[in-house]
Biopython code that builds the backbone (N, CA, C, O; Angstrom):
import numpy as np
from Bio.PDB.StructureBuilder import StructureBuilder

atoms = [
    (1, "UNK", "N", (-1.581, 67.332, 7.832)),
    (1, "UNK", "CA", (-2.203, 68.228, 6.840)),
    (1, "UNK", "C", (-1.388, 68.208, 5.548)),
    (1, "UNK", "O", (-0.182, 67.984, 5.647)),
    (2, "UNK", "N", (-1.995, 68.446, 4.204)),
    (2, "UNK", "CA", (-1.366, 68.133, 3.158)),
    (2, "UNK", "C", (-0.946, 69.713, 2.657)),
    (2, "UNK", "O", (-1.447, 70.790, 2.979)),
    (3, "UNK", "N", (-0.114, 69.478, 1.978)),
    (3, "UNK", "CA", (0.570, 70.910, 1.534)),
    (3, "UNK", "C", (-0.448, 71.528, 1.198)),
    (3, "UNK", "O", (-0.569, 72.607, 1.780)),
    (4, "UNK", "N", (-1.589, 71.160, 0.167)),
    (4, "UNK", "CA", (-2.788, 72.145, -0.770)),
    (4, "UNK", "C", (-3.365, 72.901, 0.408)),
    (4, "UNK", "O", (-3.672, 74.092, 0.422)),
    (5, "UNK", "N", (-3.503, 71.682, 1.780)),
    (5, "UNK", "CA", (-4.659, 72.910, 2.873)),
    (5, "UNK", "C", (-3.494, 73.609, 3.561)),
    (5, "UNK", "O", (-3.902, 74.636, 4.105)),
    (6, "UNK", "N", (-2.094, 73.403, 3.742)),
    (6, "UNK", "CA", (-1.674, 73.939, 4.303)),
    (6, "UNK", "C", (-1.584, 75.637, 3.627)),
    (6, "UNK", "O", (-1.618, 76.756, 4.140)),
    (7, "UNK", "N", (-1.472, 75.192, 2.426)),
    (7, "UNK", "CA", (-1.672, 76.601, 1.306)),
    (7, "UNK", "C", (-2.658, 77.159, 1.594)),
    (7, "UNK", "O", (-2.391, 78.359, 1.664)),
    (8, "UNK", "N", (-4.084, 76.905, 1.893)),
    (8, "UNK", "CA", (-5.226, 77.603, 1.546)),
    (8, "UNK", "C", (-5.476, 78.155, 3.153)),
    (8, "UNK", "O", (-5.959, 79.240, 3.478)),
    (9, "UNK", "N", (-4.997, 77.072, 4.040)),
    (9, "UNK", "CA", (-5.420, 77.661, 5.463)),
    (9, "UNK", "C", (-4.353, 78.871, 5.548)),
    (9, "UNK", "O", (-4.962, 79.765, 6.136)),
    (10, "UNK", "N", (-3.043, 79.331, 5.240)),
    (10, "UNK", "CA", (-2.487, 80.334, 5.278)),
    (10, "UNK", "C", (-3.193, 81.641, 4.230)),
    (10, "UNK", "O", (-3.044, 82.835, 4.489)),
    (11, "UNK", "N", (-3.776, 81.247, 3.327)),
    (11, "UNK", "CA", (-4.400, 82.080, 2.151)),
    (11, "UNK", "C", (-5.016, 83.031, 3.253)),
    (11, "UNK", "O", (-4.700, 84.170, 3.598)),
    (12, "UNK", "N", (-6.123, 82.064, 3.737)),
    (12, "UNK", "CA", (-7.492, 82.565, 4.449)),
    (12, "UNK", "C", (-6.921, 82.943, 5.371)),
    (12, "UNK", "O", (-7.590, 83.911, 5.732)),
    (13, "UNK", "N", (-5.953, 82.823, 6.158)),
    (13, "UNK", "CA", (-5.782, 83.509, 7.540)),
    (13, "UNK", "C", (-4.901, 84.684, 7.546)),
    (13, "UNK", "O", (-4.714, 85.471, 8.474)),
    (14, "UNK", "N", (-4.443, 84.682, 6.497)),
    (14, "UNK", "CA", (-3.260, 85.785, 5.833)),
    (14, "UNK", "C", (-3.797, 87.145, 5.171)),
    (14, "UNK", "O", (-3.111, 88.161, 5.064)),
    (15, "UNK", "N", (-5.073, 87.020, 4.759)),
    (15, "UNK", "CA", (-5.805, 88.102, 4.185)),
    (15, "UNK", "C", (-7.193, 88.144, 4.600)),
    (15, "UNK", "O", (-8.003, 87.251, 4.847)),
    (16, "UNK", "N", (-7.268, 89.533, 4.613)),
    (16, "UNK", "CA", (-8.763, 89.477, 5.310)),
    (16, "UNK", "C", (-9.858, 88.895, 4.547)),
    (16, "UNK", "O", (-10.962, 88.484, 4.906)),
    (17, "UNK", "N", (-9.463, 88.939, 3.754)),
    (17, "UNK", "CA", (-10.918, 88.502, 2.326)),
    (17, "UNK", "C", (-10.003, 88.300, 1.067)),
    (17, "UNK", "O", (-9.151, 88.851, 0.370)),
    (18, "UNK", "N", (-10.959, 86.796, 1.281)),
    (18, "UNK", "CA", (-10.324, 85.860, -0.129)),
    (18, "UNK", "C", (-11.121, 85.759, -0.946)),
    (18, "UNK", "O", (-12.153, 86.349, -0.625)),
    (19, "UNK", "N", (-11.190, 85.032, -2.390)),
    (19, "UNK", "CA", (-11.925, 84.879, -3.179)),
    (19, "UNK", "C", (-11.792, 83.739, -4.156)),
    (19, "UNK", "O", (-11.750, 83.990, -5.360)),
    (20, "UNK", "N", (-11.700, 82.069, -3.556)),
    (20, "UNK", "CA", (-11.165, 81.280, -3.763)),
    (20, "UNK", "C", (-12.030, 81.101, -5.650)),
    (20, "UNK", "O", (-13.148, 80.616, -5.477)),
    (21, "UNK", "N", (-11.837, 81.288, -6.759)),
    (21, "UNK", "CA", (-12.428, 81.305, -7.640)),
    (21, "UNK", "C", (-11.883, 81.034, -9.269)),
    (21, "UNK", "O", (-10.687, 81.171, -9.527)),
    (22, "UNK", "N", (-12.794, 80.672, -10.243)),
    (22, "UNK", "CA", (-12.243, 79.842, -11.192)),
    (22, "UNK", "C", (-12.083, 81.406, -12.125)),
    (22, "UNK", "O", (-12.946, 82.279, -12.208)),
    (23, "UNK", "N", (-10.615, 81.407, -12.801)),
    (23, "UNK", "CA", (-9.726, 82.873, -13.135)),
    (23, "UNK", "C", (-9.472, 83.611, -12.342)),
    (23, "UNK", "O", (-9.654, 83.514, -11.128)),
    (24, "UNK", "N", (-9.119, 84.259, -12.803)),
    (24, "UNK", "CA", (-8.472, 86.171, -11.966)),
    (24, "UNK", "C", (-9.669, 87.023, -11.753)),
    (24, "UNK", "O", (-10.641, 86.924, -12.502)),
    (25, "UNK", "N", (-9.636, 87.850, -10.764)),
    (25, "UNK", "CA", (-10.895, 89.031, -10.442)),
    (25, "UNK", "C", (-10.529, 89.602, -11.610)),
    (25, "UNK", "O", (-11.615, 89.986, -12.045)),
    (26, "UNK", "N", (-9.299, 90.063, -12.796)),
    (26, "UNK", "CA", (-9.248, 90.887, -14.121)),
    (26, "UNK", "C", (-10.135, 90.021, -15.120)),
    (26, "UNK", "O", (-10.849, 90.516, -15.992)),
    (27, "UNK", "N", (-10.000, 88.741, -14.889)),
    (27, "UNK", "CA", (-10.215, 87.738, -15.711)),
    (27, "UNK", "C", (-11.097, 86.573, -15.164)),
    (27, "UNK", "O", (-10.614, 85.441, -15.142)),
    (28, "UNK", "N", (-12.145, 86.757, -14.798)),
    (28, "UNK", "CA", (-13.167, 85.693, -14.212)),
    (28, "UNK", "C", (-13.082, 84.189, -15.370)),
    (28, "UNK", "O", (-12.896, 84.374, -16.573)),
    (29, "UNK", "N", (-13.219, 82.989, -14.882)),
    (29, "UNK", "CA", (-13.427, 82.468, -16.293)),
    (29, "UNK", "C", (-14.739, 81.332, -16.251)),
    (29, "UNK", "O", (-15.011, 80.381, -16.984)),
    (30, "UNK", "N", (-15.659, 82.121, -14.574)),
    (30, "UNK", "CA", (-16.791, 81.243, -14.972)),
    (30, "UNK", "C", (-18.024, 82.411, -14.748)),
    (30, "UNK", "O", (-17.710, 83.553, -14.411)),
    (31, "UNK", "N", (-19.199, 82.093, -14.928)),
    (31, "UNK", "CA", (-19.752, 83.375, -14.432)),
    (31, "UNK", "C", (-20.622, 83.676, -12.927)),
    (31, "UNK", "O", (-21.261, 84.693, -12.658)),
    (32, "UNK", "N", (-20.437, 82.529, -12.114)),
    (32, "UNK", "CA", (-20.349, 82.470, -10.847)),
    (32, "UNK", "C", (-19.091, 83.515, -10.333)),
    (32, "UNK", "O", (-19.043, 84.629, -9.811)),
    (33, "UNK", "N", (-18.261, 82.655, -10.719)),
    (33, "UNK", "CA", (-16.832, 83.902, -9.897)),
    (33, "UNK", "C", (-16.518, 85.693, -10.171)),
    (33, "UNK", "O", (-15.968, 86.660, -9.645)),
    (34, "UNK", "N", (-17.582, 85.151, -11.806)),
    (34, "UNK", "CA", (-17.978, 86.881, -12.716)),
    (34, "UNK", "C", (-18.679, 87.585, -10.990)),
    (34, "UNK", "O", (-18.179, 88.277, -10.103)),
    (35, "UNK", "N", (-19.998, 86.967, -11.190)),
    (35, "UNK", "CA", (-20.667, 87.681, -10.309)),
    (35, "UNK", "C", (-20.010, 88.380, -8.687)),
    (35, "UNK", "O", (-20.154, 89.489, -8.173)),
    (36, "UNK", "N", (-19.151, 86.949, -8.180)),
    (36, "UNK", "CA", (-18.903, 87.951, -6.788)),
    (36, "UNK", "C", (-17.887, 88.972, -6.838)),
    (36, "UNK", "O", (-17.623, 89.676, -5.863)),
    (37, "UNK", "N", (-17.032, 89.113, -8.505)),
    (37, "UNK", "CA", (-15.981, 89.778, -8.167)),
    (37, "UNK", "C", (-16.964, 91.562, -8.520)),
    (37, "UNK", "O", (-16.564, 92.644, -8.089)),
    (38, "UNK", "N", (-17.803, 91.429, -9.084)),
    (38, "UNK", "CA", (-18.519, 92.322, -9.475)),
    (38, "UNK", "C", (-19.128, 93.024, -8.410)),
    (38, "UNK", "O", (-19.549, 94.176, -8.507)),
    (39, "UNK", "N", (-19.171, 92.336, -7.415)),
    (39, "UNK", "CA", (-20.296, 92.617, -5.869)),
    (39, "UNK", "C", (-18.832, 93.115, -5.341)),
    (39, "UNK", "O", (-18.939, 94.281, -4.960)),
    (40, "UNK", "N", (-17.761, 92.720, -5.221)),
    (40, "UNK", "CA", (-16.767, 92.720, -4.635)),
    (40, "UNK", "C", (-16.146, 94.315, -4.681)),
    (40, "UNK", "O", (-15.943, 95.313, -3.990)),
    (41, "UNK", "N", (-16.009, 93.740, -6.072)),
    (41, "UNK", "CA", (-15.444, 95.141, -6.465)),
    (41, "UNK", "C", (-16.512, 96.806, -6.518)),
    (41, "UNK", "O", (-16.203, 97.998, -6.531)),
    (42, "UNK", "N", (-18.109, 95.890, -6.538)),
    (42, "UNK", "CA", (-19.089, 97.499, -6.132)),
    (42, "UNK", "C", (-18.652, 97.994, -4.808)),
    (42, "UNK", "O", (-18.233, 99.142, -4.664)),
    (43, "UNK", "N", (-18.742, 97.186, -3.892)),
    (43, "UNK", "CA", (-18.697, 97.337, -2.500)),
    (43, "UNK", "C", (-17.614, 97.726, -2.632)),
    (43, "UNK", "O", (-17.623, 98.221, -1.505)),
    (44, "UNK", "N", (-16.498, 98.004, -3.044)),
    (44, "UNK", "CA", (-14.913, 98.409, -2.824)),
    (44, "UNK", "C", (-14.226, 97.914, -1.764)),
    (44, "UNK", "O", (-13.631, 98.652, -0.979)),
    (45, "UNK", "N", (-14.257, 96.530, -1.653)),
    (45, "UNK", "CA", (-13.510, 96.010, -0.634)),
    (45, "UNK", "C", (-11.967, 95.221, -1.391)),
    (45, "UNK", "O", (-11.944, 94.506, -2.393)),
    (46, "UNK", "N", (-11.088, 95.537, -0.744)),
    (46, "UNK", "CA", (-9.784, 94.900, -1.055)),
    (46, "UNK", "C", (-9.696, 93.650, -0.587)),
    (46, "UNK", "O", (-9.724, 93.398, 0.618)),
    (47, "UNK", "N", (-9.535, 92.381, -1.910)),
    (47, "UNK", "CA", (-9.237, 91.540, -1.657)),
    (47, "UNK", "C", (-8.443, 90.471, -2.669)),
    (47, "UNK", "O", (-8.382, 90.705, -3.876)),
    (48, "UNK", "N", (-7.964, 89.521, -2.199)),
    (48, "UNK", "CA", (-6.985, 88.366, -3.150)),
    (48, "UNK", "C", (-7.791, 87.315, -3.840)),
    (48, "UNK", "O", (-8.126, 86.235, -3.355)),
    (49, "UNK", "N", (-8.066, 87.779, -5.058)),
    (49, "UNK", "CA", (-8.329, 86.138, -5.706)),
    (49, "UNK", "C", (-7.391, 85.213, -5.817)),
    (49, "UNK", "O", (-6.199, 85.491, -5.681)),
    (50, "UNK", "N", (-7.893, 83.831, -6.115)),
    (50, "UNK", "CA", (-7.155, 82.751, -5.973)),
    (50, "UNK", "C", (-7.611, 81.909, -7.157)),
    (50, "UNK", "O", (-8.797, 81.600, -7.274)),
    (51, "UNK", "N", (-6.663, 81.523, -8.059)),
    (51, "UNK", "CA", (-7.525, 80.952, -9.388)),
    (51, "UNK", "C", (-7.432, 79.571, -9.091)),
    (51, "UNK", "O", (-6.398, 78.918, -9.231)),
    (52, "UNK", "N", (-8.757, 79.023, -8.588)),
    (52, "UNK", "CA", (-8.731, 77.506, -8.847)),
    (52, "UNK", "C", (-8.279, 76.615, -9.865)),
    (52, "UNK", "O", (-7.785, 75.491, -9.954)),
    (53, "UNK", "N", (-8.568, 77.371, -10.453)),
    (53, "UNK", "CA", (-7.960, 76.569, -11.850)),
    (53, "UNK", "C", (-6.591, 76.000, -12.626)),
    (53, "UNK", "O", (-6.507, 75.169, -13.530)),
    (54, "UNK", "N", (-5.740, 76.620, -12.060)),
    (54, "UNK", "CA", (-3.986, 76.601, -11.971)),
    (54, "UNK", "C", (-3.699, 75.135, -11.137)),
    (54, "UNK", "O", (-2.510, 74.818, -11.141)),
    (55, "UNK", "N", (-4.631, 74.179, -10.410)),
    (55, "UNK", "CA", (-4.421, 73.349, -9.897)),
    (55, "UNK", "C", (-5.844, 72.328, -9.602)),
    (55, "UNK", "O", (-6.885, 72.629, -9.018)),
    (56, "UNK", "N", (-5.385, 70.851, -10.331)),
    (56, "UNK", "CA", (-6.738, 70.543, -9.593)),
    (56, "UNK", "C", (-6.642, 69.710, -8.295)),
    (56, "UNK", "O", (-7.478, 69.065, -7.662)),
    (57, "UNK", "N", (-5.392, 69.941, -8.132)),
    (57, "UNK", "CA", (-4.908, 70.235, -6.305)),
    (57, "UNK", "C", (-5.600, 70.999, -5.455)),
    (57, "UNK", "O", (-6.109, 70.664, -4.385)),
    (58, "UNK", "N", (-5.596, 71.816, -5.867)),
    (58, "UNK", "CA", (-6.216, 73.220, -5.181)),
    (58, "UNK", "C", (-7.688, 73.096, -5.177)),
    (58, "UNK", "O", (-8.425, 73.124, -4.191)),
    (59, "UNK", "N", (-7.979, 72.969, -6.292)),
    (59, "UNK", "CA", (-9.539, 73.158, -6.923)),
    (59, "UNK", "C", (-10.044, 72.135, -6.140)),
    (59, "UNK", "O", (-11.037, 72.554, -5.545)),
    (60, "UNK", "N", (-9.730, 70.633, -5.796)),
    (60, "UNK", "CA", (-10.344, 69.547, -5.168)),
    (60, "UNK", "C", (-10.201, 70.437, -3.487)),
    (60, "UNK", "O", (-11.194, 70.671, -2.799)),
    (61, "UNK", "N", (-8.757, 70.828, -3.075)),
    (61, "UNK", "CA", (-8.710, 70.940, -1.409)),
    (61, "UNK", "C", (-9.184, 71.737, -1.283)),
    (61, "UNK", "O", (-8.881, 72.152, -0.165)),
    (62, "UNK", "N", (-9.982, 72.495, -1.828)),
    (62, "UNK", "CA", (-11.090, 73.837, -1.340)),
    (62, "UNK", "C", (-12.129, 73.300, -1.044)),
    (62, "UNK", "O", (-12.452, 73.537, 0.120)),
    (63, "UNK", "N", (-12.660, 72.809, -1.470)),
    (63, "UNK", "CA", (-13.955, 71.773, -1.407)),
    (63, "UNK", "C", (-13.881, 71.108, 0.001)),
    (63, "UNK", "O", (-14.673, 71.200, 0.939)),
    (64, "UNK", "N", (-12.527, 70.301, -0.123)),
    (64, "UNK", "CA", (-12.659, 69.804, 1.026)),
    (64, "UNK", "C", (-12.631, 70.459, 2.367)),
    (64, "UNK", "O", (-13.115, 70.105, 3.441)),
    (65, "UNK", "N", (-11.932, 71.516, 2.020)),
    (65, "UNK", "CA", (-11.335, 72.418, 3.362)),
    (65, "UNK", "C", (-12.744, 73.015, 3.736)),
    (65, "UNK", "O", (-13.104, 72.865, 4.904)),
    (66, "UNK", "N", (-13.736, 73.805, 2.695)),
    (66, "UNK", "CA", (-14.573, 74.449, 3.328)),
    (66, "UNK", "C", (-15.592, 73.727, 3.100)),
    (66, "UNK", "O", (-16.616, 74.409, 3.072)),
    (67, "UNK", "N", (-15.793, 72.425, 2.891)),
    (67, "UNK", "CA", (-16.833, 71.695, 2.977)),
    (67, "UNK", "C", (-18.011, 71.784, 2.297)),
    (67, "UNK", "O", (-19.075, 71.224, 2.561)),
    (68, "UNK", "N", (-17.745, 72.530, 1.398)),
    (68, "UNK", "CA", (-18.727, 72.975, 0.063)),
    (68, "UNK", "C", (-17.964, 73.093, -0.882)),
    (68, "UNK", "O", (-16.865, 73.615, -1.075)),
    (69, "UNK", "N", (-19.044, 72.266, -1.732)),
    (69, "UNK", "CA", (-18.803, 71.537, -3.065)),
    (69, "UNK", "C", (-18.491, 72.778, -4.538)),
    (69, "UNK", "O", (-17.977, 72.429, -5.601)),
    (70, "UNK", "N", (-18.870, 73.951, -4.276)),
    (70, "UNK", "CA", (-19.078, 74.529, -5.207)),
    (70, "UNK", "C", (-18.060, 75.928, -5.251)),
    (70, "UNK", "O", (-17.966, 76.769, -4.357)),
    (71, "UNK", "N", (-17.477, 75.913, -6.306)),
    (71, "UNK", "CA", (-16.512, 77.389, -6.634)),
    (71, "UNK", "C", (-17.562, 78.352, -7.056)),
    (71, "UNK", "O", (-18.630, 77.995, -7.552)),
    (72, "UNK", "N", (-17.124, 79.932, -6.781)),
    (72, "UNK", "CA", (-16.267, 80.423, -6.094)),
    (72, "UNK", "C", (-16.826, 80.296, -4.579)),
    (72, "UNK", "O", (-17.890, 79.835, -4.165)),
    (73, "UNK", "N", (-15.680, 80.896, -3.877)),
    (73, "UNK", "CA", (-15.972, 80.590, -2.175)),
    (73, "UNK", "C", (-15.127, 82.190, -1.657)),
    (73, "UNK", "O", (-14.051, 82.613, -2.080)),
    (74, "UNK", "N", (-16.011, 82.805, -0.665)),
    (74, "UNK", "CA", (-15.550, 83.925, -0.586)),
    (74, "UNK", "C", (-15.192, 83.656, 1.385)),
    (74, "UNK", "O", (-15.837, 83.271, 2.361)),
    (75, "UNK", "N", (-14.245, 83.983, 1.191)),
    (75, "UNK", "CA", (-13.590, 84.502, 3.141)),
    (75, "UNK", "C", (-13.218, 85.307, 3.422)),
    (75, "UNK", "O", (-12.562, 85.974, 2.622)),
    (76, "UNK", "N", (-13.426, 85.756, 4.807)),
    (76, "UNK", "CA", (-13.518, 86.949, 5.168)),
    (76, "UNK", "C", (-12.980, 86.669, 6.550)),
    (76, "UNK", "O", (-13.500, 85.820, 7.273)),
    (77, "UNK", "N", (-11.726, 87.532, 6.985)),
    (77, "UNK", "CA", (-11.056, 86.915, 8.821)),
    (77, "UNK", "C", (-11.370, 85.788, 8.658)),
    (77, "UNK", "O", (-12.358, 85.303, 9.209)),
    (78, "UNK", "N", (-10.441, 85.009, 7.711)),
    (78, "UNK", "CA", (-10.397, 83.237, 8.013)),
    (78, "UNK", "C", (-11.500, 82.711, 8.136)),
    (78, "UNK", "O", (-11.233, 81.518, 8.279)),
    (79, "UNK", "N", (-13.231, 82.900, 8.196)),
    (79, "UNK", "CA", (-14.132, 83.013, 8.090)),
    (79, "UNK", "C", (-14.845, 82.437, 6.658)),
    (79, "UNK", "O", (-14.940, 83.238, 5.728)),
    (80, "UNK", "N", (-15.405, 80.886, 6.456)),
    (80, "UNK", "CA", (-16.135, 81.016, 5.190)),
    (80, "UNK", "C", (-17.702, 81.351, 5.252)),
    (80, "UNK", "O", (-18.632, 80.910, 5.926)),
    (81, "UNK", "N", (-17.559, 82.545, 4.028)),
    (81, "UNK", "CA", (-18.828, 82.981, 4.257)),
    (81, "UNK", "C", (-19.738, 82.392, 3.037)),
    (81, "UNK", "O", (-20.932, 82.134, 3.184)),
    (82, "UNK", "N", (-19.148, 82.243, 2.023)),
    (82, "UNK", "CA", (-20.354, 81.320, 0.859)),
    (82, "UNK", "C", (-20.322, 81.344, -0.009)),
    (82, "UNK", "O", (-19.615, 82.290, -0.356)),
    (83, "UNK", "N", (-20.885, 80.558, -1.199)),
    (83, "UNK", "CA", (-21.100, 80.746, -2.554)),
    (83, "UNK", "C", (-21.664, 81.866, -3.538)),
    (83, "UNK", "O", (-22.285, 82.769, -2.976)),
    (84, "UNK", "N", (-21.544, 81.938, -4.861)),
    (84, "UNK", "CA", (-22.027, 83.383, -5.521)),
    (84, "UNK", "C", (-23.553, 83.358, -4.780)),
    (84, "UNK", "O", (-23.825, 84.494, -4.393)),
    (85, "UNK", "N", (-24.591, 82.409, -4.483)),
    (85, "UNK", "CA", (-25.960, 82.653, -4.226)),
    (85, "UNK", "C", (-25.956, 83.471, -3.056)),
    (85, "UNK", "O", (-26.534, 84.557, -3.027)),
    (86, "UNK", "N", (-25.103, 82.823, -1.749)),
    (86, "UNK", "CA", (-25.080, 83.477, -0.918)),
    (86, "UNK", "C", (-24.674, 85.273, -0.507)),
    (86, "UNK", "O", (-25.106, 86.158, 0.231)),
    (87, "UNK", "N", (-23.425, 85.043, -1.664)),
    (87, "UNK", "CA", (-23.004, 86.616, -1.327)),
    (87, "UNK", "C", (-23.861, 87.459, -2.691)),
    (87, "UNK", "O", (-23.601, 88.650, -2.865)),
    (88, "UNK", "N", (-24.656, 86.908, -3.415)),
    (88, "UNK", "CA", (-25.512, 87.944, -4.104)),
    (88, "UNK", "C", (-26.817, 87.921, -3.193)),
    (88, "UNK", "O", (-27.468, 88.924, -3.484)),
    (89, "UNK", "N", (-27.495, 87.139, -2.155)),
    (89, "UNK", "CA", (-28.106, 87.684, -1.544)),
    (89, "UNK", "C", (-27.953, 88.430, -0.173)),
    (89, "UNK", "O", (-28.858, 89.033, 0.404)),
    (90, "UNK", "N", (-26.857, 88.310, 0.188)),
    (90, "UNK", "CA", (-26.249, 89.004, 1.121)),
    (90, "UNK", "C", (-26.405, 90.818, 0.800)),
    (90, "UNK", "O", (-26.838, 91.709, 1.531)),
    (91, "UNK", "N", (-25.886, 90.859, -0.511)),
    (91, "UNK", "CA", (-25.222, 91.971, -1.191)),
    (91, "UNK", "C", (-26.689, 92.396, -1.514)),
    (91, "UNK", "O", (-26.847, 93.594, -1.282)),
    (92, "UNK", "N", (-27.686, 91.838, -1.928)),
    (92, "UNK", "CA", (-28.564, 92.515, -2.429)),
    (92, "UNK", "C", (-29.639, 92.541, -1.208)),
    (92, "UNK", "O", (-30.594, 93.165, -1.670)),
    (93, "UNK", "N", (-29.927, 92.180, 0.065)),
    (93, "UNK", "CA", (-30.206, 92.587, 1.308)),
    (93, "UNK", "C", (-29.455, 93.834, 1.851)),
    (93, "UNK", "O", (-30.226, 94.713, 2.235)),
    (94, "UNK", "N", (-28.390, 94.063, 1.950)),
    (94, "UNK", "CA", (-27.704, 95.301, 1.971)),
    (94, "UNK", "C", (-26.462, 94.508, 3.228)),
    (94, "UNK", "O", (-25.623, 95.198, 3.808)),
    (95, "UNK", "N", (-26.573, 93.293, 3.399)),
    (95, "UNK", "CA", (-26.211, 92.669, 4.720)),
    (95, "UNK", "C", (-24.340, 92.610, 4.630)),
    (95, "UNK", "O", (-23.536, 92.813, 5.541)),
    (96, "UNK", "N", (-24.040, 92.200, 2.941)),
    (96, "UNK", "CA", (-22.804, 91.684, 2.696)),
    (96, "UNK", "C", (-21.845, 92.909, 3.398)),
    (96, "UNK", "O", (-20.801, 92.738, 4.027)),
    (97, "UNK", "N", (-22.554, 94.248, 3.080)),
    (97, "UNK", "CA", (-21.272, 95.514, 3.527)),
    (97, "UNK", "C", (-21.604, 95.399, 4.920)),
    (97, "UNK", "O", (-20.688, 95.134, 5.698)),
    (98, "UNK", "N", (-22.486, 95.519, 5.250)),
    (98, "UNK", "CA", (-22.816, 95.309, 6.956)),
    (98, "UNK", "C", (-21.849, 94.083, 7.469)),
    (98, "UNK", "O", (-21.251, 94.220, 8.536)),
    (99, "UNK", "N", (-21.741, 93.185, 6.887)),
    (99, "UNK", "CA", (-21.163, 91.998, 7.441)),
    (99, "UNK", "C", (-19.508, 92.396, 7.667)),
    (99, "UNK", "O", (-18.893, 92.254, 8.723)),
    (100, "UNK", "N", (-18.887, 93.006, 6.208)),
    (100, "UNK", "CA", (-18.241, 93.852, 6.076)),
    (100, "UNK", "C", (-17.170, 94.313, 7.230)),
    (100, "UNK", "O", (-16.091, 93.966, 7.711)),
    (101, "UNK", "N", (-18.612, 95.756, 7.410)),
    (101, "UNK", "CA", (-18.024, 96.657, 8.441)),
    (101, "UNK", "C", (-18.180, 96.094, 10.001)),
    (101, "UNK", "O", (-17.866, 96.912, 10.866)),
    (102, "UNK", "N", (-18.532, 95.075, 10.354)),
    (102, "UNK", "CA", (-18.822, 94.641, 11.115)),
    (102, "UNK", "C", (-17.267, 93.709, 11.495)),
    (102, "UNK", "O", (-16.687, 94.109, 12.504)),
    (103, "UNK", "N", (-16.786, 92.843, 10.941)),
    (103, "UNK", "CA", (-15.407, 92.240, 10.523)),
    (103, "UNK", "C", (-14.740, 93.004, 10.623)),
    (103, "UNK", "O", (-13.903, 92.586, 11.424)),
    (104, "UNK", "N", (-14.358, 94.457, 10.182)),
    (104, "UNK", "CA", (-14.113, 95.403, 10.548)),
    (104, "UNK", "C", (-13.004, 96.158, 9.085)),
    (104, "UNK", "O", (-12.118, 97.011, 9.023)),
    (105, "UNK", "N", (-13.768, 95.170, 8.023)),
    (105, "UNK", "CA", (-12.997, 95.203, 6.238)),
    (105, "UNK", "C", (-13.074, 96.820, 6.191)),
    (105, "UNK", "O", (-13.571, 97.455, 7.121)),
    (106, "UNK", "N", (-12.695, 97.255, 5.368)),
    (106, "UNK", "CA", (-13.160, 98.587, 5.105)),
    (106, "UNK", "C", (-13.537, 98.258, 3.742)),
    (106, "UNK", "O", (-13.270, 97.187, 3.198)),
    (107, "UNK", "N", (-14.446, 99.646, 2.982)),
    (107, "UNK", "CA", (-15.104, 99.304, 2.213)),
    (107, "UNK", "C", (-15.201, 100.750, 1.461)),
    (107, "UNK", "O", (-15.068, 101.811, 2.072)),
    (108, "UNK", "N", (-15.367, 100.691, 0.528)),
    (108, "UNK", "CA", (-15.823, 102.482, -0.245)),
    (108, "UNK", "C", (-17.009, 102.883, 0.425)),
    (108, "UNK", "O", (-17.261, 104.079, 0.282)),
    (109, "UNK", "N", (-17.637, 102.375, 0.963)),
    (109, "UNK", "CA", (-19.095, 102.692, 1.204)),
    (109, "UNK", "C", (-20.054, 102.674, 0.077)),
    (109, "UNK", "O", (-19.484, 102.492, -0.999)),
    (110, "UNK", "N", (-21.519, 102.826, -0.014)),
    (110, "UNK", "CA", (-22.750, 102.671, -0.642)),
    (110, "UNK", "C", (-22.274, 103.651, -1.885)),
    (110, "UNK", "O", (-21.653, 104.634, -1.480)),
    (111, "UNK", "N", (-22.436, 103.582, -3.266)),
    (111, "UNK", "CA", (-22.115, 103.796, -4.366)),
    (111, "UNK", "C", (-23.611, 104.912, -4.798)),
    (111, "UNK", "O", (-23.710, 105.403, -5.923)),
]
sb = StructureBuilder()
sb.init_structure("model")
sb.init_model(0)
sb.init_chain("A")
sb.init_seg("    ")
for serial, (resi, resn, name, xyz) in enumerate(atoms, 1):
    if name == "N":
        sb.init_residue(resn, " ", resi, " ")
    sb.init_atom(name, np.array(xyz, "f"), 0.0, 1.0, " ", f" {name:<3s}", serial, name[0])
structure = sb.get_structure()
């Protein structure tokens, strides 16, 4: 295993919910990664962004690691759960906090 996955497989298994994405959750810098930190942060769940962008080390071994091509990438218990499409329809089914509390994240609850 190469150092980049050895980095990212500790990321994901180290925190309950990641947010592998291009800028900072203060500082999004695409508007894909805008969107999930926005869902992220409604739902009030605590979690670590990871700025792809600081490496295109990183930025390539995400891809490879979770086998999808596209930033941002959200995990949850070492768990990849998907791209902004996925977790805005998750989130807007009501499923993403369900999925959530189910994992057993805690969350602010329904706003």
């Amino acid at each position: 295993m190469s150092a980049i996955t050895d980095f990212i497989a500790n990321e994901v298994k180290g925190n309950d919910v990641v947010l592998f994405m291009k800028g900072t959750p203060g500082f999004p810098q695409c508007g894909f990664s805008g969107q999930v930190v926005q869902i992220l942060d409604y739902v009030g769940v605590d979690y670590k962004g990871i700025n792809v962008l600081t490496s295109d080390e990183l930025r390539q071994g995400i891809k490879e690691f979770s086998q999808w091509p596209t930033i941002p990438q959200l995990y949850v218990k070492g768990e990849f759960v998907g791209g902004c499409d996925i977790i805005r329809e998750m989130f807007q089914a009501g499923e993403l906090q369900t999925f959530l509390d189910e994992k057993g994240v805690s969350t602010k609850g329904a706003a």
